[in-house]
C-alpha positions as CSV (number, residue, x, y, z in Angstrom):
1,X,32.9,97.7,-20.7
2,X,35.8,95.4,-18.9
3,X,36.1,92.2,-19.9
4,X,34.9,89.6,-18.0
5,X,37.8,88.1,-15.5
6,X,37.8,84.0,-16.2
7,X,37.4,81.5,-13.3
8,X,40.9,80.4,-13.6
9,X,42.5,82.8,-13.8
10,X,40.6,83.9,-10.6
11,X,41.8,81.2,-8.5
12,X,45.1,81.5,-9.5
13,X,45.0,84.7,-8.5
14,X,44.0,83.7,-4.9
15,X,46.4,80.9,-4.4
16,X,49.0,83.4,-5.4
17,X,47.8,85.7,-2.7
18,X,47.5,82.9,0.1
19,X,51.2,81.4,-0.7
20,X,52.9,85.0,-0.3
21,X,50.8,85.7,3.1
22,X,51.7,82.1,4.6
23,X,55.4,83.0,3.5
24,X,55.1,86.3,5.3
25,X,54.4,84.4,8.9
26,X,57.6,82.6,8.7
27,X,56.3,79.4,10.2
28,X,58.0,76.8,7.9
29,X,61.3,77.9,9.3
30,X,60.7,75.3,12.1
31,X,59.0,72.1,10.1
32,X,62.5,70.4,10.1
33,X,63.9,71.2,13.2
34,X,60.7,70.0,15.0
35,X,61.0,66.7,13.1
36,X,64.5,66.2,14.0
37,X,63.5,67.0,17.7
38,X,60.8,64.7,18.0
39,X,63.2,61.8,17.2
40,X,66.2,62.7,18.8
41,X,63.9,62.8,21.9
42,X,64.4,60.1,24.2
43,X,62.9,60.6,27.7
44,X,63.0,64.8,28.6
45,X,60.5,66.7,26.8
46,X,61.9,69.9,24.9
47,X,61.1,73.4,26.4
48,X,59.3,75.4,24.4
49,X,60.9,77.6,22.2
50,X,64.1,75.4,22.4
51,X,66.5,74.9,19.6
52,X,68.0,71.9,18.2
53,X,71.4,72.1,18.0
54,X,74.0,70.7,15.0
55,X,75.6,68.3,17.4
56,X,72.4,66.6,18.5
57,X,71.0,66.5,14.7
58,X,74.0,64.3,13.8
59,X,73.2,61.8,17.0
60,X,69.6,61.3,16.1
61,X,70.3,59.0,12.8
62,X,72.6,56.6,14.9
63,X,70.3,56.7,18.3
64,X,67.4,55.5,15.7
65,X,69.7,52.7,14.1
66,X,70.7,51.6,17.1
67,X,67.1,51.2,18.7
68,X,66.4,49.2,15.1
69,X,69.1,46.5,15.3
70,X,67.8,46.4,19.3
71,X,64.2,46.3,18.1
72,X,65.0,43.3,15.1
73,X,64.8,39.8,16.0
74,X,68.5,37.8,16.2
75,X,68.6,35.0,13.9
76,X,68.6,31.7,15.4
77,X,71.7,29.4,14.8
78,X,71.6,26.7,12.0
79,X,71.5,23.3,13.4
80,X,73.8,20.5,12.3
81,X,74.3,16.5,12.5
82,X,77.8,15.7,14.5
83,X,79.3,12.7,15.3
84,X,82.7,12.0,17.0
85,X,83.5,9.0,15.0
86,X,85.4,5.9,16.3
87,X,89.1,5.7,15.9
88,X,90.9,2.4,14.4
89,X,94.0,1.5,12.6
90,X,93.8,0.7,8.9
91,X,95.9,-0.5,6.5
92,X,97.0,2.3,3.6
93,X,95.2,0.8,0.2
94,X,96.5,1.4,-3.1
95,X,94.9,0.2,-5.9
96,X,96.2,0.1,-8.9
97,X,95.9,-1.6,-12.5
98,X,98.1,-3.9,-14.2
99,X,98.7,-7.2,-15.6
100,X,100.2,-10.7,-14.7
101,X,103.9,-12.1,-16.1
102,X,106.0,-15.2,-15.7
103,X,108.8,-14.9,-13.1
104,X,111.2,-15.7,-16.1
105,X,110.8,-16.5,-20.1
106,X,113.2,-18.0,-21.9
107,X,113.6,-18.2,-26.0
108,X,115.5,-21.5,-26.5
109,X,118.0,-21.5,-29.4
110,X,120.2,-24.0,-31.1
111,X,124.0,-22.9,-31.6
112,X,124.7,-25.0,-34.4
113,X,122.7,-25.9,-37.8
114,X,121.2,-29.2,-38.1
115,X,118.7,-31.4,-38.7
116,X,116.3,-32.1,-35.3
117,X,116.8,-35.7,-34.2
118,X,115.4,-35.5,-30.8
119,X,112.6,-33.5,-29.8
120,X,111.2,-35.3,-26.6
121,X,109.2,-32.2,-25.3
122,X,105.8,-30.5,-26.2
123,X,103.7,-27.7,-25.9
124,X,102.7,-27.5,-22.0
125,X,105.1,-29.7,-20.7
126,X,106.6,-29.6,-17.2
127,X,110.4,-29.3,-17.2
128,X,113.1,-29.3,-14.8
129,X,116.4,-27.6,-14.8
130,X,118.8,-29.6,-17.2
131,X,116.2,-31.9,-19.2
132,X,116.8,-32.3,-22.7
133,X,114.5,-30.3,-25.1
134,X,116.2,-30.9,-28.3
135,X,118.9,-32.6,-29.7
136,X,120.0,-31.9,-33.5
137,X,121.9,-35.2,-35.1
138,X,125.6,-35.4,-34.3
139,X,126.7,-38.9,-35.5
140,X,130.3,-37.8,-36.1
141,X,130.5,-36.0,-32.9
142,X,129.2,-38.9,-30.8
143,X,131.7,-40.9,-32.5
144,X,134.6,-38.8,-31.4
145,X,133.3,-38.6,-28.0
146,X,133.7,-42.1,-28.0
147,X,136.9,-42.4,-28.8
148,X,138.1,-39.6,-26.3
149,X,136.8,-41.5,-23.4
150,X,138.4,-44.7,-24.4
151,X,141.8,-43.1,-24.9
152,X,141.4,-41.6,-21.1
153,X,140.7,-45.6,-20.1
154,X,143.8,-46.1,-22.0
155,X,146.2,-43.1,-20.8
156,X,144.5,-44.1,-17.5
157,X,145.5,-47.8,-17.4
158,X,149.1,-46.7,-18.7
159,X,149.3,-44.4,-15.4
160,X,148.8,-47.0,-13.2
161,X,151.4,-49.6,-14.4
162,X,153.8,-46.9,-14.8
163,X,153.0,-46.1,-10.8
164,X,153.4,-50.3,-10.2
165,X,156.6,-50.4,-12.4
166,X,158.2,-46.9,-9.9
167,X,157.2,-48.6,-7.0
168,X,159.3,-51.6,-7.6
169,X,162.2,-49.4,-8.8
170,X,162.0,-50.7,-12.8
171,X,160.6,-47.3,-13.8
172,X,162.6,-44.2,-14.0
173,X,160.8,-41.1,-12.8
174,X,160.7,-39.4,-16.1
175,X,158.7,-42.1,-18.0
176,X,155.8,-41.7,-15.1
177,X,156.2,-38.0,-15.7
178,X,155.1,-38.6,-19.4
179,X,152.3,-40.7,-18.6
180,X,150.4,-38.4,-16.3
181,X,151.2,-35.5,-19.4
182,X,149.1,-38.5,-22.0
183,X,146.8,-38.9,-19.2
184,X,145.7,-35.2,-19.4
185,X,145.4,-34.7,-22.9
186,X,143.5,-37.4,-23.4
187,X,141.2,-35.9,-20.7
188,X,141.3,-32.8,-22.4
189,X,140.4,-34.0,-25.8
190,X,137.6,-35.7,-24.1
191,X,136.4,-32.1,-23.2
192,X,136.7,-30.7,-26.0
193,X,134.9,-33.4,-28.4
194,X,131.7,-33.7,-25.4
195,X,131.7,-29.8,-25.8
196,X,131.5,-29.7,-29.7
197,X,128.5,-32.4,-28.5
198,X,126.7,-30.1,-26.1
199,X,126.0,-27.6,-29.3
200,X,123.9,-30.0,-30.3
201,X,121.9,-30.2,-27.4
202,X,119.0,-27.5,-26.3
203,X,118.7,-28.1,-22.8
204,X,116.0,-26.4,-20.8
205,X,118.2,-23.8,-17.9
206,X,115.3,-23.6,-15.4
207,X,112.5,-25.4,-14.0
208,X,109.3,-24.2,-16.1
209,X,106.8,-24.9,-17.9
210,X,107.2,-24.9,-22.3
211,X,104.6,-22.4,-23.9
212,X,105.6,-23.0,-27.6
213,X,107.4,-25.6,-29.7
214,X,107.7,-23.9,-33.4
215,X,109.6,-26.8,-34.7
216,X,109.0,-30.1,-35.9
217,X,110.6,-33.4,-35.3
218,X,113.0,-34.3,-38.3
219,X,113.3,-30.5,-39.7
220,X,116.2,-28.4,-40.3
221,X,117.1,-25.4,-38.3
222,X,119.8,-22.1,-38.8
223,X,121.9,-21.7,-36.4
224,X,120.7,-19.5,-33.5
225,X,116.9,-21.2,-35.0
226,X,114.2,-20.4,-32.2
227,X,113.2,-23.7,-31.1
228,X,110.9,-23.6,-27.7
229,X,109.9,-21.3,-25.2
230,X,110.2,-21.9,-21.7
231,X,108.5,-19.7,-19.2
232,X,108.9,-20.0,-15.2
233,X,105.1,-19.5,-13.5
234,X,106.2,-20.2,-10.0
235,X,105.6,-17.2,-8.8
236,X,103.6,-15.8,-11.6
237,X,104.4,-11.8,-11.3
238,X,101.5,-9.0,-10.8
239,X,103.2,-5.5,-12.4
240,X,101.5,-2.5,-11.9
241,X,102.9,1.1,-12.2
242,X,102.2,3.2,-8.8
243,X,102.9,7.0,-8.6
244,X,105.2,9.1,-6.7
245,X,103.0,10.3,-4.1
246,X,102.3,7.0,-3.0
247,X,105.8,5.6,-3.0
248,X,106.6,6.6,0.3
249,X,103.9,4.3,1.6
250,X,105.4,0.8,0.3
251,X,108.1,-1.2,1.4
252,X,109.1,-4.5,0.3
253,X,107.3,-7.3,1.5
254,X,104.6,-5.7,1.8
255,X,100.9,-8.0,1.5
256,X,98.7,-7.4,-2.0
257,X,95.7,-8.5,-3.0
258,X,95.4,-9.3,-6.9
259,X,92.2,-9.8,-8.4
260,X,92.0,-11.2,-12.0
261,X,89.6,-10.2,-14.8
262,X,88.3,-13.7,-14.2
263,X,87.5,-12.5,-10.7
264,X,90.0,-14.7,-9.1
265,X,91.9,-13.2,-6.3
266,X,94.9,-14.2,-5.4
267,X,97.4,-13.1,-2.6
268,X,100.9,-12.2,-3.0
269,X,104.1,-9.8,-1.5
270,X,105.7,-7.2,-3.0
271,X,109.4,-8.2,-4.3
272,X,110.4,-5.1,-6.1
273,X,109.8,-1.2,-6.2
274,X,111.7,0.4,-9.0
275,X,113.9,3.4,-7.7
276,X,113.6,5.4,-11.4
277,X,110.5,7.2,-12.1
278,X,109.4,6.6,-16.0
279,X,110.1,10.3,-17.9
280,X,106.6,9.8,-19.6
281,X,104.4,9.1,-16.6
282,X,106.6,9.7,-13.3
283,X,105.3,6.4,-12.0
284,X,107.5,3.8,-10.4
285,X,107.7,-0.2,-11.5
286,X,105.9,-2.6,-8.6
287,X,106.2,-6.3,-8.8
288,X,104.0,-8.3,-6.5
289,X,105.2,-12.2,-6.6
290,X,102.2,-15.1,-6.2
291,X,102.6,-18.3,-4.9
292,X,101.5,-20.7,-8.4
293,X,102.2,-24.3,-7.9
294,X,99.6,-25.4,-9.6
295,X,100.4,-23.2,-12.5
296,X,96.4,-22.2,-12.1
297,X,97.1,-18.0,-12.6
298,X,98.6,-17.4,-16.3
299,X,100.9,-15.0,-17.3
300,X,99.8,-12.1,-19.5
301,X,96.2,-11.8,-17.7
302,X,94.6,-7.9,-16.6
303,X,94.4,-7.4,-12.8
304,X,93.9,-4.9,-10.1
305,X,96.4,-4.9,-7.2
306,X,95.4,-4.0,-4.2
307,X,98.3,-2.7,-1.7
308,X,98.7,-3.1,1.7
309,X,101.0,-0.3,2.9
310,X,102.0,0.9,6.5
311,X,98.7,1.4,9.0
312,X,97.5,4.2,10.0
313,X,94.7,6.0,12.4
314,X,91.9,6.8,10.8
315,X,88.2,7.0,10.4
316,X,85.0,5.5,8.6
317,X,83.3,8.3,7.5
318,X,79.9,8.3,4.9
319,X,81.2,9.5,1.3
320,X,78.2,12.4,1.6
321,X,80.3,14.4,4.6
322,X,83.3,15.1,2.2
323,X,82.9,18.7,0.9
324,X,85.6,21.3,-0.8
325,X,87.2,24.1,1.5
326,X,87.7,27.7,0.8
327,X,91.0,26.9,-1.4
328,X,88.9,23.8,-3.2
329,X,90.9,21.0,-1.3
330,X,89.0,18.0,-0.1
331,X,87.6,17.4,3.5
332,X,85.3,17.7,6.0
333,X,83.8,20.9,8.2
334,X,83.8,19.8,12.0
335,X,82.8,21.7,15.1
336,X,85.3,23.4,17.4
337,X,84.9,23.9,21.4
338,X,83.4,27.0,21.0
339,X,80.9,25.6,18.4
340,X,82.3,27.4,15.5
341,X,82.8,25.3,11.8
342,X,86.0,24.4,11.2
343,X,87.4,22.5,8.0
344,X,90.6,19.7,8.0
345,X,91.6,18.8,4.9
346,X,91.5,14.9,4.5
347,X,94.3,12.2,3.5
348,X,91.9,9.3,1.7
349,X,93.5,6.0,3.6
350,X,90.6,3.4,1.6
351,X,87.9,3.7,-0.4
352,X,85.7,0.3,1.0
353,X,82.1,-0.8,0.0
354,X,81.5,0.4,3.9
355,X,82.9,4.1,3.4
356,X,85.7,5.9,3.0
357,X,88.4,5.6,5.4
358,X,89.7,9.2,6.3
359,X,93.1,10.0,8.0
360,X,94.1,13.8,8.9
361,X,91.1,13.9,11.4
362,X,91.9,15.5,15.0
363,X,90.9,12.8,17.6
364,X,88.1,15.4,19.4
365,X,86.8,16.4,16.1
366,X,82.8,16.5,15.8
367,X,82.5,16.0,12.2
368,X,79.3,17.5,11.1
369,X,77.2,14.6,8.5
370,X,74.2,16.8,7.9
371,X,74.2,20.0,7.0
372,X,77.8,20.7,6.3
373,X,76.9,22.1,3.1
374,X,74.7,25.0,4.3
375,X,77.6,26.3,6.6
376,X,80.8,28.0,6.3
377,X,84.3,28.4,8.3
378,X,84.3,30.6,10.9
379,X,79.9,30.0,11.8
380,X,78.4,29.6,15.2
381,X,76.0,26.8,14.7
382,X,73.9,24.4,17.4
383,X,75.8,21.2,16.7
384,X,73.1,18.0,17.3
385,X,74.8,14.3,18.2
386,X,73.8,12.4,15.3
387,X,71.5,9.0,16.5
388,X,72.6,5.9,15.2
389,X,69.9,5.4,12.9
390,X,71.0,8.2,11.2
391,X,74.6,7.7,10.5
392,X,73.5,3.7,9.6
393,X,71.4,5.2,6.9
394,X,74.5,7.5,5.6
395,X,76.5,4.6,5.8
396,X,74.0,2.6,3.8
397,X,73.8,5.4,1.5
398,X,77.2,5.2,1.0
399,X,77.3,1.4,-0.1
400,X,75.2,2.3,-2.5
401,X,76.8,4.6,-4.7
């Protein structure tokens, strides 16, 4: 008796039998080349029985990519803010920090030791050129200057009747001779005792004002003893330090603004730019000299010097349109003819509470202030004139920050 056949193994059976006889027709021999007809197809209908050949298989991809970009939707430009800003001339500010000093300062000094018998100034005194600051006590050497100058009355006196006494012819010419030689060494002796004198004296050798007295009346001093200090305010110096890259800008007498930490500003010129850069920072000296009657600006105080150097043309920009190019300098992307973005590096002229002041700017730029951060060199973009309302509030943005 024969085993009864399972019902798997029965329809496999009959798969296996359909598979072979569909394989026999040979009609999957043209499943592919049908599929490559249909799309390569693009207005004649193929013939039946027609074959597609290798050439036109490898045109069918690029015909179908080519009707896809056609059949896809462009995308629309991006649209930016420009404005073609105003041009002016400004004045090239450099700001810089630095301090206040006296136009001179003097340490006063006694040549000679002694004991202070004169000390007729103090501490904030006015002084002109010449006035006595201190004298130390000199009895012996006023004494001998007192008999110097009476011996030139003397030698003097002798002169003249020995003149009188040639006139008349009762004087030979050789005794006249030897008064004129008494005359002068009298004189000189006279010179020599008021000079041993003048070491005594501490006279002040400019106009100025005296910071500091460290002596007392009646005390004794050293030779070479610091005695006063006298320091000139009138102009008080501003020094600041500027660097190399801006020293082509300046040239002496050139305006400054100085504004004190006591928020005092003050308005002076420059007088001196050093020509030797220091070796630790490779800045250059600057001394700006302020007019100080009154003595009202002190010496030794903080400040912040403001420069005026040589105009130039420039614009007012907002501080939001300054972006970084490509190569991570600073400036702004502007809009060519041809509406494409373009980028000019900037050359910052001033930084004012109204906006940056921006040199290096081409005179038809259309400097893009919105939306210059979404775009890139080289984009085609639908540049918008920026209203006024609009470039008030960047401005206003700007004083701000």
């Amino acid at each position: 008796m024969m085993p009864k056949i399972r019902f798997h193994k029965l329809a496999a059976i009959v798969v296996l039998i359909g598979f072979a006889a569909w394989m026999g027709t040979g009609a999957f021999s043209s499943v592919g080349s049908a599929a490559v007809e249909g799309a390569a197809k693009t207005g004649d209908q193929a013939k039946p029985g027609d074959q597609a050949t290798p050439g036109d298989q490898a045109k069918a991809p690029d015909a179908a990519k080519a009707k896809a970009a056609e059949a896809e939707p462009k995308a629309p430009l991006r649209t930016v803010a420009v404005v073609t800003p105003p041009r002016k001339t400004y004045a090239r500010a450099i700001r810089i920090s630095g301090l206040t000093e006296a136009d001179k300062r003097a340490v006063l000094a006694t040549r000679v030791a002694g004991v202070i018998e004169k000390l007729p100034v103090k501490q904030g005194d006015h002084v002109k050129t010449g006035d006595l600051v201190l004298m130390l006590a000199a009895e012996e050497k006023i004494s001998m200057v007192d008999n110097a100058r009476q011996l030139v009355v003397q030698r003097q006196a002798e002169l003249d009747a020995s003149l009188r006494l040639m006139k008349s012819g009762n004087l030979p010419k050789l005794q006249l001779d030897t008064a004129r030689s008494n005359l002068t060494a009298a004189q000189s002796q006279l010179e020599t005792a008021q000079a041993e004198l003048d070491r005594n004296l501490v006279k002040a050798p400019f106009d100025g004002v005296i910071d500091r007295v460290p002596v007392e009346l009646g005390s004794s001093v050293m030779q070479g003893g610091e005695v006063a200090t006298i320091l000139k305010l009138d102009p008080v110096i501003a020094r600041g330090e500027i660097s190399e890259r801006d020293l082509g800008y300046l040239k002496l007498g050139d305006k400054a603004a100085v504004r004190l930490v006591s928020g005092q500003t003050v308005e002076g010129t420059v007088r001196y730019i050093s020509r030797d850069a220091s070796s630790a920072t490779r800045t250059f000296r600057v001394e700006i000299a302020v007019p100080n009657a009154d003595g009202s600006v002190p010496a030794g105080m903080t400040a912040e010097i403001a420069l005026s150097a040589q105009p130039a043309d420039a614009v007012m920009l907002p501080r939001s349109v300054v972006t970084l190019g490509d190569k991570g300098d600073l400036g702004i992307r502007a809009v060519d003819k041809d509406n494409k973005v373009v980028f000019f590096p900037i050359d910052l002229v001033d930084d004012s509470p109204k906006g940056l002041v921006l040199g290096g700017i081409p005179a038809d730029a259309r400097v893009i202030v919105a939306g210059q951060e979404l775009v890139k060199e080289g984009d085609v973009v639908k540049p918008v004139e920026a209203d006024q309302a609009t470039i008030q509030k960047l401005l206003g943005e700007a004083t701000t920050q």
